[in-house]
N, C-alpha and C positions, 0 to 999 in steps of 0.2 A: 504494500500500500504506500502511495505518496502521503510524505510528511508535507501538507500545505506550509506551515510557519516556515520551514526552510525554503520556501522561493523564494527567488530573487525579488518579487516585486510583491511580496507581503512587508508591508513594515514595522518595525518592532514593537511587539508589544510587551508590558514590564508591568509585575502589579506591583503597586505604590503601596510602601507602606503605612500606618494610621497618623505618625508624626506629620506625613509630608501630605497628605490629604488632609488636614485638618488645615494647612495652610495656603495648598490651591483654594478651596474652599473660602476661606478667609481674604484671603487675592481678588477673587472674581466675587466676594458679597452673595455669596448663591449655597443653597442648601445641596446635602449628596442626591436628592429625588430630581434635584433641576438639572445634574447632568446628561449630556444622552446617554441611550441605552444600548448595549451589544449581548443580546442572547451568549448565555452560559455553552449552548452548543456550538457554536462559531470556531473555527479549523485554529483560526489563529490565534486562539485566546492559548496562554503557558495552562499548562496540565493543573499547576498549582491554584488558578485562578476558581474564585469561588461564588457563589451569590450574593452581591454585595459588597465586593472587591472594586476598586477604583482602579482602572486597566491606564496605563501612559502611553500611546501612541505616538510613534518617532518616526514621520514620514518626511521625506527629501521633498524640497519648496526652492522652486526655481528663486524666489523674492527673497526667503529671510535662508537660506541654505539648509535649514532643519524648521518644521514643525512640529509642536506637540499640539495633541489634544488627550483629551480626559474624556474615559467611558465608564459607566456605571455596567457590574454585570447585573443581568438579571436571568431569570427562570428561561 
């Protein structure tokens, strides 16, 4: 079976600890329910990722050389 996460054109995904989520959080003025959502069954989420997990997403941006964004797992 193909492992999705290791393509080349999936980009990284890293679950965030409770420290450094409590401070995106506090950054952006916004509750964990107002981030978006990425189903718990999704290829590219790390094995370790759980319901409720705050996922980091590190994709290549032509403008700023890296973006992140913040995903909420859900069911």
């Amino acid at each position: 079976m193909v492992d999705v996460s290791q393509h080349n054109l999936v980009p990284e995904h890293n679950v965030v600890d409770e420290d450094a989520v409590d401070e995106v959080l506090a950054e952006y003025d916004i509750k964990r329910t107002d981030l978006p959502k990425i189903k718990r069954a999704d290829p590219a989420l790390p094995d370790e990722a759980e319901v409720g997990n705050v996922i980091e997403i590190v994709r290549d941006s032509r403008t700023t050389d890296q973006a992140v964004v913040y995903r909420l797992v859900v069911e």
